[in-house]
C-alpha positions as a Markdown table, in Angstrom:
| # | Residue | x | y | z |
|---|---|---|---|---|
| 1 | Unk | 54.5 | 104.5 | 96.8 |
| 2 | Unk | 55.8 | 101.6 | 94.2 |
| 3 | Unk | 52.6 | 99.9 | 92.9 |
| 4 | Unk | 53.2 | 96.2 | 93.4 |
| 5 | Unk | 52.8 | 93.0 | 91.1 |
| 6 | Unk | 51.5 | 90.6 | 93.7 |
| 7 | Unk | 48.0 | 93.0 | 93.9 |
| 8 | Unk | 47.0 | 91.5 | 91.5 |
| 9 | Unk | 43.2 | 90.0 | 91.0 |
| 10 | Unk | 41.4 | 88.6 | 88.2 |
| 11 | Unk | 37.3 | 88.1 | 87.8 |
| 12 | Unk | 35.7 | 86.1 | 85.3 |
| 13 | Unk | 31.8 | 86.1 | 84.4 |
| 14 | Unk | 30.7 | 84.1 | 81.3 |
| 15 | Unk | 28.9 | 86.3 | 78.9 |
| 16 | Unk | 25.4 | 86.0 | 77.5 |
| 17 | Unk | 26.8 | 87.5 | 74.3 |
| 18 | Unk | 30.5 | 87.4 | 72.8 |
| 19 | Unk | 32.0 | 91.0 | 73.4 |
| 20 | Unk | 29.5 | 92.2 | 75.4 |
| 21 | Unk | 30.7 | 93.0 | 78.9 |
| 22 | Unk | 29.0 | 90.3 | 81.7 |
| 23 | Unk | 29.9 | 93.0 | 84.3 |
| 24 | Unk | 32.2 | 90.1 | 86.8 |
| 25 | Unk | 32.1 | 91.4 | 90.3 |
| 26 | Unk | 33.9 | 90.7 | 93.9 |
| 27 | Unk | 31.7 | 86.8 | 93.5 |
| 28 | Unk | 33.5 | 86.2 | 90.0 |
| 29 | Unk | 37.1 | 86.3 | 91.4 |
| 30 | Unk | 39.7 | 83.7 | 90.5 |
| 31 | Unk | 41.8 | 82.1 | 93.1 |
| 32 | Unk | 44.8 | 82.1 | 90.7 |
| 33 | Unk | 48.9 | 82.0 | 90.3 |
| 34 | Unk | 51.6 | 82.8 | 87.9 |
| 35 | Unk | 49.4 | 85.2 | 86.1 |
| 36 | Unk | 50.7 | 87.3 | 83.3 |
| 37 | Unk | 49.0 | 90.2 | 80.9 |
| 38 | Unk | 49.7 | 91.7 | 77.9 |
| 39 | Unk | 48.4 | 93.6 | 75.0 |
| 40 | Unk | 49.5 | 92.0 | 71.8 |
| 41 | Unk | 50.1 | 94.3 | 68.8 |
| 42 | Unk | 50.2 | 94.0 | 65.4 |
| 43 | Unk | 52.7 | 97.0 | 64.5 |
| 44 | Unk | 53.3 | 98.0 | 61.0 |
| 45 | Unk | 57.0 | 100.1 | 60.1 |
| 46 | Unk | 56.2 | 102.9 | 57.6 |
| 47 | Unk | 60.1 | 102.5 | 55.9 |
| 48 | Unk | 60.2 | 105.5 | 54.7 |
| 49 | Unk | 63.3 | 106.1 | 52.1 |
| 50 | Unk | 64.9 | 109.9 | 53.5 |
| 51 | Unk | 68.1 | 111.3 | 52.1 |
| 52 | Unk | 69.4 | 110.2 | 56.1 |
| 53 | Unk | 69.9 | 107.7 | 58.2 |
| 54 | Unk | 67.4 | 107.3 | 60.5 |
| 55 | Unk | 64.0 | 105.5 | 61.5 |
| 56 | Unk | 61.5 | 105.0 | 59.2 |
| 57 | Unk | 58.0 | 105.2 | 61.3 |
| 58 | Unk | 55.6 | 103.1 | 63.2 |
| 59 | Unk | 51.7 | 103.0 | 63.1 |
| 60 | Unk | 50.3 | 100.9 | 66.5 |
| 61 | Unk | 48.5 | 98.5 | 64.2 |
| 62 | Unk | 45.6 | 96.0 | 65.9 |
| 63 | Unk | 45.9 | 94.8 | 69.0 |
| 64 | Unk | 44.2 | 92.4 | 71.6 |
| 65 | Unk | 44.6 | 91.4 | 75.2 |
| 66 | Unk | 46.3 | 87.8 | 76.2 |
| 67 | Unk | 45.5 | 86.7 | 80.0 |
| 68 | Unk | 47.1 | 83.7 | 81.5 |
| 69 | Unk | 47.2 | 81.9 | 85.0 |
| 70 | Unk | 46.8 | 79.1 | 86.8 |
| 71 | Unk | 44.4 | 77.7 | 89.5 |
| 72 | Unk | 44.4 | 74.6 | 91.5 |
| 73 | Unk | 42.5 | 71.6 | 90.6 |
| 74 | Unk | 39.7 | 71.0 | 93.4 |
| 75 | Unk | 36.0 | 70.0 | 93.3 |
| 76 | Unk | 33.4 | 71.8 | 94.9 |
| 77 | Unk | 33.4 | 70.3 | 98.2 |
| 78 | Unk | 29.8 | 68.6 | 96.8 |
| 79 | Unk | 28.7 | 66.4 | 94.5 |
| 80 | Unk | 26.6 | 67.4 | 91.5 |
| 81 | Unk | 27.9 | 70.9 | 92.0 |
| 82 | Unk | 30.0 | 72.5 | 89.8 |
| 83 | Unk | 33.6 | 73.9 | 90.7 |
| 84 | Unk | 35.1 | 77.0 | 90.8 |
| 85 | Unk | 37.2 | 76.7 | 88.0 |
| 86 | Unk | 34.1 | 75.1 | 85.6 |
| 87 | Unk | 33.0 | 78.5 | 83.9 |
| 88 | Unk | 36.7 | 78.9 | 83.0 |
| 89 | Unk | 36.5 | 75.1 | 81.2 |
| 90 | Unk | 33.5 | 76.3 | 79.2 |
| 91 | Unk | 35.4 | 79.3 | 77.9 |
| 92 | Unk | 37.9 | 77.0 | 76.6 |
| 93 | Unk | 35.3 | 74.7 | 74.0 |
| 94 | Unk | 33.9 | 72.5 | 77.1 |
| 95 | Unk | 30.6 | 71.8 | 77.7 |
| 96 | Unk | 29.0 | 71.0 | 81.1 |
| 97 | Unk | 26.5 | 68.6 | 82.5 |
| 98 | Unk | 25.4 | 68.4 | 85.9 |
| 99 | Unk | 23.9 | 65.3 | 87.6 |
| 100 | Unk | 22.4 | 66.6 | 90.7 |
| 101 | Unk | 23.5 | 64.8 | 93.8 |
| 102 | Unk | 26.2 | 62.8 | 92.1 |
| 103 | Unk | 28.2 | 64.6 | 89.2 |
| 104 | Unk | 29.3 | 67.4 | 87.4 |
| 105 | Unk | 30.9 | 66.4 | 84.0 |
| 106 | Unk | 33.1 | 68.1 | 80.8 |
| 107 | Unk | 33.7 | 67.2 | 77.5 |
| 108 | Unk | 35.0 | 69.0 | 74.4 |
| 109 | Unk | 32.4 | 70.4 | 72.1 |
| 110 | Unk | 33.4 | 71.8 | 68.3 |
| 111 | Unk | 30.1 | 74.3 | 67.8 |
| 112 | Unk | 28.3 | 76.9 | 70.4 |
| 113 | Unk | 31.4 | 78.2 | 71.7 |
| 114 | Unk | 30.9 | 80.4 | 75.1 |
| 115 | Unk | 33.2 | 83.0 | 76.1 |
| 116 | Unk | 33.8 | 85.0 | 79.1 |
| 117 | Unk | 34.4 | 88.2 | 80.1 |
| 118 | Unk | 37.9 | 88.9 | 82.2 |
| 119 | Unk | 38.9 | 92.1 | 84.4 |
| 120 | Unk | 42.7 | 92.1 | 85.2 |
| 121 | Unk | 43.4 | 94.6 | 87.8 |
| 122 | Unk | 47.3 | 95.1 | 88.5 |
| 123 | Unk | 47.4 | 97.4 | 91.4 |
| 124 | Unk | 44.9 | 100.6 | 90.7 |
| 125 | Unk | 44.4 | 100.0 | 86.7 |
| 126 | Unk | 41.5 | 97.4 | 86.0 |
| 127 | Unk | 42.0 | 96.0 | 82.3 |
| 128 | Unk | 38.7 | 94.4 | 80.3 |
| 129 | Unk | 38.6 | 91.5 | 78.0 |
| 130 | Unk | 35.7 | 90.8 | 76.5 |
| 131 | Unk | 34.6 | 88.0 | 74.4 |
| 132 | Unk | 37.6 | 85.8 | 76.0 |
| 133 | Unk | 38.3 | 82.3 | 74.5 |
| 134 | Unk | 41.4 | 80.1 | 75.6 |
| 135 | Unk | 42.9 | 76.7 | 76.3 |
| 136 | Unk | 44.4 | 74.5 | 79.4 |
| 137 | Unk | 47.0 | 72.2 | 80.1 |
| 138 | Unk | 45.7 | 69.9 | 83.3 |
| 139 | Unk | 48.8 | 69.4 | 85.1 |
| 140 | Unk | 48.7 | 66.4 | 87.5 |
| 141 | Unk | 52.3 | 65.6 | 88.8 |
| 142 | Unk | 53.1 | 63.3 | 91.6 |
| 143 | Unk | 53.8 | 65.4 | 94.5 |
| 144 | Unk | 52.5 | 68.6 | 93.2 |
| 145 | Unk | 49.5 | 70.9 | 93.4 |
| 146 | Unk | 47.0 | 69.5 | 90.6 |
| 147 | Unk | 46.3 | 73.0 | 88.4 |
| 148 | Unk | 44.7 | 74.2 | 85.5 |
| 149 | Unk | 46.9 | 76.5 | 83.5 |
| 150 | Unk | 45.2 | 79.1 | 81.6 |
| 151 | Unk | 45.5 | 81.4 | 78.5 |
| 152 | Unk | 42.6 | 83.3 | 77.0 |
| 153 | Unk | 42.8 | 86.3 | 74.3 |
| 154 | Unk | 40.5 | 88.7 | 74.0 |
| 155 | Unk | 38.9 | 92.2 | 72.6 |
| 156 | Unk | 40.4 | 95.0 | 74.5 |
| 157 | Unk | 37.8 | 96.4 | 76.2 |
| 158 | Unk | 40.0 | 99.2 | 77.6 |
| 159 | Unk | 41.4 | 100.2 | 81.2 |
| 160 | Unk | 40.4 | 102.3 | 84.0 |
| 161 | Unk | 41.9 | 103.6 | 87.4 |
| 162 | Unk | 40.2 | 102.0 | 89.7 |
| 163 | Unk | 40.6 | 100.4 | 93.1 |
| 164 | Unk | 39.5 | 96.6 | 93.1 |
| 165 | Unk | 37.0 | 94.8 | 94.8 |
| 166 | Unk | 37.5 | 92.9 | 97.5 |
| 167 | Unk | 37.1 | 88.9 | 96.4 |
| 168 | Unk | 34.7 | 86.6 | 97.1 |
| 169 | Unk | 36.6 | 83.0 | 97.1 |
| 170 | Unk | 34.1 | 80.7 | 99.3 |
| 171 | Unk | 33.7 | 79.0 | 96.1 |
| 172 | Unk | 37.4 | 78.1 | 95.7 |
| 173 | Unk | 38.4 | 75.1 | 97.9 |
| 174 | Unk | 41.8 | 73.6 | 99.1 |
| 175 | Unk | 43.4 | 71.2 | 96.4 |
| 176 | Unk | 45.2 | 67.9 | 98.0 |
| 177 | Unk | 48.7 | 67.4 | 96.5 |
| 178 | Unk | 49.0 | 64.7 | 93.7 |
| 179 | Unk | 50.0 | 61.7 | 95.5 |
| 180 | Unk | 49.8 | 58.0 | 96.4 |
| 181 | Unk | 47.5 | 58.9 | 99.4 |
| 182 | Unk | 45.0 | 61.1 | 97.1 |
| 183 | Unk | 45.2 | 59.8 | 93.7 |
| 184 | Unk | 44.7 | 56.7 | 91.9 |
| 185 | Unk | 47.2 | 54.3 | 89.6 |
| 186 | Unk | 47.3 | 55.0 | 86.1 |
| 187 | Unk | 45.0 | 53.5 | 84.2 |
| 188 | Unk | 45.5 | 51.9 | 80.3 |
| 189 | Unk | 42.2 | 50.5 | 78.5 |
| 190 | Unk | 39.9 | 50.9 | 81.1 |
| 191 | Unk | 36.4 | 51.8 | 79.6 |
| 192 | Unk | 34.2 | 54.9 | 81.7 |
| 193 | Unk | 30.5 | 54.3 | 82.6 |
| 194 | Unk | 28.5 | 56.7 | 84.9 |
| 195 | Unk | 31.3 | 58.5 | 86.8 |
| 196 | Unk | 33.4 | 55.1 | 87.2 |
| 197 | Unk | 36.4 | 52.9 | 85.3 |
| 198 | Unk | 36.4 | 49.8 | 84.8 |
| 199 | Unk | 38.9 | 47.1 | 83.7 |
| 200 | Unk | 42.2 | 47.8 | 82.4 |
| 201 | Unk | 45.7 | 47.9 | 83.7 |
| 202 | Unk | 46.9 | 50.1 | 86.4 |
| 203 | Unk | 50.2 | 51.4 | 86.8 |
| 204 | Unk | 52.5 | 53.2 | 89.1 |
| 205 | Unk | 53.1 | 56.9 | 87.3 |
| 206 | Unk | 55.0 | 60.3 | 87.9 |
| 207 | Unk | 50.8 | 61.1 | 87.1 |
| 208 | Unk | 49.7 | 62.8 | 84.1 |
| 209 | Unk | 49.8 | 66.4 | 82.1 |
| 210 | Unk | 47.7 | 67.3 | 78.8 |
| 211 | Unk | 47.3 | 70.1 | 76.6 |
| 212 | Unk | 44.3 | 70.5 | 74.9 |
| 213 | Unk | 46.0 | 72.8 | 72.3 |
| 214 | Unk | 42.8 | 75.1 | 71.4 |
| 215 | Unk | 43.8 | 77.2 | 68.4 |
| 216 | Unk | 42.7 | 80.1 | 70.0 |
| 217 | Unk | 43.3 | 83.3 | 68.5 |
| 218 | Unk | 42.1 | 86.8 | 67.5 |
| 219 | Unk | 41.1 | 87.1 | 63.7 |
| 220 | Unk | 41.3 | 90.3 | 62.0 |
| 221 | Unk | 38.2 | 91.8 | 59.7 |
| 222 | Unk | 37.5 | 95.0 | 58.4 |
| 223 | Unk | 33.8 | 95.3 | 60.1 |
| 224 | Unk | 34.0 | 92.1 | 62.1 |
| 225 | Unk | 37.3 | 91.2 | 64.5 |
| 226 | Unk | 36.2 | 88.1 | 66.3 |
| 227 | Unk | 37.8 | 85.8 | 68.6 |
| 228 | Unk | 37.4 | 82.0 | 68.0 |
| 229 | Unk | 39.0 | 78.9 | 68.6 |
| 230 | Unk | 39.5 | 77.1 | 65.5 |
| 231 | Unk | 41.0 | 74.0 | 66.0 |
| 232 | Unk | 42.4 | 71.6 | 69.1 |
| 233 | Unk | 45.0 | 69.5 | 69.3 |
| 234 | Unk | 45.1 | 67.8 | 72.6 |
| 235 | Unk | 48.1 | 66.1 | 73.6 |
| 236 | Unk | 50.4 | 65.0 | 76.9 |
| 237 | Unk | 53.0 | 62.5 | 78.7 |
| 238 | Unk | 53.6 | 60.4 | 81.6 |
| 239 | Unk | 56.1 | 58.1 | 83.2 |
| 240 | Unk | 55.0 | 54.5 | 84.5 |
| 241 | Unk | 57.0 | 52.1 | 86.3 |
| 242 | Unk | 56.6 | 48.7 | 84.2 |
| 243 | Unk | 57.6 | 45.3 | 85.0 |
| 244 | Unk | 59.6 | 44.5 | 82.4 |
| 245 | Unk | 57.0 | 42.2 | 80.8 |
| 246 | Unk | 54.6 | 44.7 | 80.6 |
| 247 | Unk | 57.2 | 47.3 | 79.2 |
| 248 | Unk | 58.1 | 44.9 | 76.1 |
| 249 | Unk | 54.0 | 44.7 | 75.9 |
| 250 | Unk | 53.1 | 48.1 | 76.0 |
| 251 | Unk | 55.9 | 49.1 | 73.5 |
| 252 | Unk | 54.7 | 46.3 | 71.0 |
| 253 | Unk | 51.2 | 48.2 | 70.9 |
| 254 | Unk | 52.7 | 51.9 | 70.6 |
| 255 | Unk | 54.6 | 50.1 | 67.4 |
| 256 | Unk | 51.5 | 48.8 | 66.2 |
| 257 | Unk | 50.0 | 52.3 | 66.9 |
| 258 | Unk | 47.3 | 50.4 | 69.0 |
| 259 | Unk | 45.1 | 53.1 | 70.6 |
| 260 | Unk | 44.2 | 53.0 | 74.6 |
| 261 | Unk | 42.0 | 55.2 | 77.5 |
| 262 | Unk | 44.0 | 56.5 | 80.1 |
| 263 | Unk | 42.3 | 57.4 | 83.4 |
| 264 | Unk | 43.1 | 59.0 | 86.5 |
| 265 | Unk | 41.4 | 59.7 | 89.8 |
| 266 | Unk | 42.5 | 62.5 | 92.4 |
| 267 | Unk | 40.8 | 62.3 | 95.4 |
| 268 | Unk | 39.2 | 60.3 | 97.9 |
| 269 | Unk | 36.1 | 62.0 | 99.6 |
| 270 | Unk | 32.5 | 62.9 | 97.5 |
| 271 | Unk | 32.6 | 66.3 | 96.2 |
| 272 | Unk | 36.6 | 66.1 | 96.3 |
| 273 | Unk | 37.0 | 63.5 | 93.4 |
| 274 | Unk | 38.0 | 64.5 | 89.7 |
| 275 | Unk | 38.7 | 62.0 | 86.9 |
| 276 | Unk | 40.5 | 62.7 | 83.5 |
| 277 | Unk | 39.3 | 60.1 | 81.0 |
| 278 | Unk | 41.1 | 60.0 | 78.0 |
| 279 | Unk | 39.4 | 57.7 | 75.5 |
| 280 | Unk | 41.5 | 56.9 | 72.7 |
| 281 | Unk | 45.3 | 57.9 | 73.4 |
| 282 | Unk | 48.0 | 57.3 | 70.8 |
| 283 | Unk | 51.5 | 56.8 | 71.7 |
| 284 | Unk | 54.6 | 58.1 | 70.6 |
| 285 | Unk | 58.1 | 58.2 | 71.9 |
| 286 | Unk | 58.7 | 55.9 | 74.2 |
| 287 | Unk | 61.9 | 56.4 | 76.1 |
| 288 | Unk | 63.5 | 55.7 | 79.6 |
| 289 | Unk | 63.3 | 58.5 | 82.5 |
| 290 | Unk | 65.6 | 58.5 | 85.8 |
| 291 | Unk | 63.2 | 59.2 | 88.8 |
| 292 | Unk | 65.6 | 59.0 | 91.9 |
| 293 | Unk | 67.6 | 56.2 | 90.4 |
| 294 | Unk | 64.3 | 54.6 | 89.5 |
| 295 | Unk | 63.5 | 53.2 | 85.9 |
| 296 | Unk | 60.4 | 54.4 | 84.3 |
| 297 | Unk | 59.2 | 54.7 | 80.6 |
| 298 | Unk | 57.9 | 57.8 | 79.8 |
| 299 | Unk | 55.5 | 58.7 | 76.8 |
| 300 | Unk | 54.1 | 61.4 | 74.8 |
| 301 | Unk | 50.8 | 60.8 | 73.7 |
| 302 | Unk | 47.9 | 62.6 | 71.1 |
| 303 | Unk | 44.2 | 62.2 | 72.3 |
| 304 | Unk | 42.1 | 61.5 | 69.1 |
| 305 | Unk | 38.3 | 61.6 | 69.5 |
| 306 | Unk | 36.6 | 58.4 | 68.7 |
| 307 | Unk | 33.0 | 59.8 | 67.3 |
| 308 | Unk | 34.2 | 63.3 | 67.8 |
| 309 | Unk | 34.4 | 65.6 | 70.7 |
| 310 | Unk | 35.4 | 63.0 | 73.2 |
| 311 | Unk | 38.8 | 63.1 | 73.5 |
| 312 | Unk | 38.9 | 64.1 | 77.1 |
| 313 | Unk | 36.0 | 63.9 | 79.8 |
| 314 | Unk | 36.2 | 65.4 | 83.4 |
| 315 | Unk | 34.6 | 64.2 | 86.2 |
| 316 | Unk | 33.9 | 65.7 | 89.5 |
| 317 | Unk | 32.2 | 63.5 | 91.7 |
């Protein structure tokens, strides 16, 4: 019988140390989609010269594991708790800090990396990565499911034949589509206190996407392979629908290369509520988008820290 792609289950456990296997069981299981695997080589051809044509060798050179999927955006279901999806933030150069009752929040952090341990199994073969480090791209599109997209490398832990455990996804809860009934406006120079925004402009928008860009990679020692994320480089777009005053304003300011926060809220209920704040954004490339026969002026933009490590904070209230 054909072994088939959509039996397909992922755990994740955060590990105490890099490398060593944190043992993720049927509790650890990702609600994910559009997963992928692979074991990325580093091949080396021999070119041997022979008196006939022919191929000169290969030696299967280092190699280590790249995991990516996606999982919808969602809080806990209550405040101060953290989500699903959290332990998979702190694997990508996040830190967490919980608020009991009220808050669970993220920001980027440049030193005491964590990483997590991931078991893929496709169908009857369970592969182990261990000492996994990645990045994510929040996607939040009007009219789409809000996810979290993804891609960790890691030590190849090696594979086994083995049936998979039944998940555990209590912890996983429904996401509500990205739209005018469940999210907020866009929000340009509002300033964050204590789980809230306040001030700024708010605009209509096609919502928001960023990439954190984490270098993450897997560097090669003789004695001491590691994986590490050396470097970030978030960055992202939207579309807003400007009166035209306000366009002829905000493209006077991405001339002037005049920083701004961007917010946005998705959801309505406690425990249900996450907020990207983006506290200096820059900018770049303003042009017009058709949405539908609609006007908008869509944006790239870099997010720069201000002190350092505060480029992006999540909130799940």
């Amino acid at each position: 019988m054909a072994r088939k792609i959509k039996k397909t289950l992922i755990l994740a456990k955060l590990e105490t140390t890099q490398g060593t296997d944190a043992a993720p069981a049927a509790a650890d299981a990702l609600l994910i989609s559009d997963a992928t695997f692979s074991v990325e080589y580093d091949n080396k051809d021999r070119n041997l010269i022979r008196p006939t044509m022919g191929h000169g060798g290969t030696l299967v050179g280092t190699r280590h594991l790249k995991i990516d999927f996606s999982v919808e955006l969602a809080g806990s279901g209550t405040a101060g708790d953290a989500p699903a999806w959290g332990r998979l933030l702190l694997a990508c150069a996040f830190a967490e800090t919980a608020t009991p009752g009220q808050m669970v929040e993220y920001t980027p952090v440049s030193d005491a990396l964590k990483s997590i341990t991931i078991k893929y199994s496709a169908d009857g073969v369970i592969h182990t990565a261990l000492g996994c480090m990645g990045t994510v791209t929040f996607d939040m599109t009007e009219g789409e499911r809000p996810t979290l997209k993804f891609s960790f490398v890691g030590f190849d832990g090696g594979s086994q034949a083995a049936a998979a455990p039944t998940p555990n996804y209590t912890a996983w809860k429904m996401p509500h589509i990205v739209n005018t009934h469940n999210s907020g406006k866009l929000t340009f120079g509002g300033t964050y206190a204590t789980g809230a925004i306040t001030g700024g402009d708010s605009f209509c928008s096609k919502g928001l996407t960023l990439n954190m860009a984490n270098d993450a990679k897997y560097l090669a020692l003789l004695g001491c392979n590691s994986i590490d994320i050396t470097d970030r480089k978030p960055a992202g777009s939207f579309a807003l629908a400007l009166p035209a005053d306000k366009e002829v304003a905000m493209r006077a300011e991405i001339n002037q290369n005049t920083p701004t926060s961007i917010s946005l809220l998705h959801g309505t209920q406690a425990g249900e509520k996450v907020l990207l704040h983006i506290a200096r954004a820059v900018r770049l490339n303003p042009k017009y988008e058709d949405s539908d026969g609609q006007l908008l002026l869509a944006c790239d933009f870099n997010a720069e820290p201000v002190t350092g490590d505060d480029e992006l904070r999540i909130v799940c209230l």
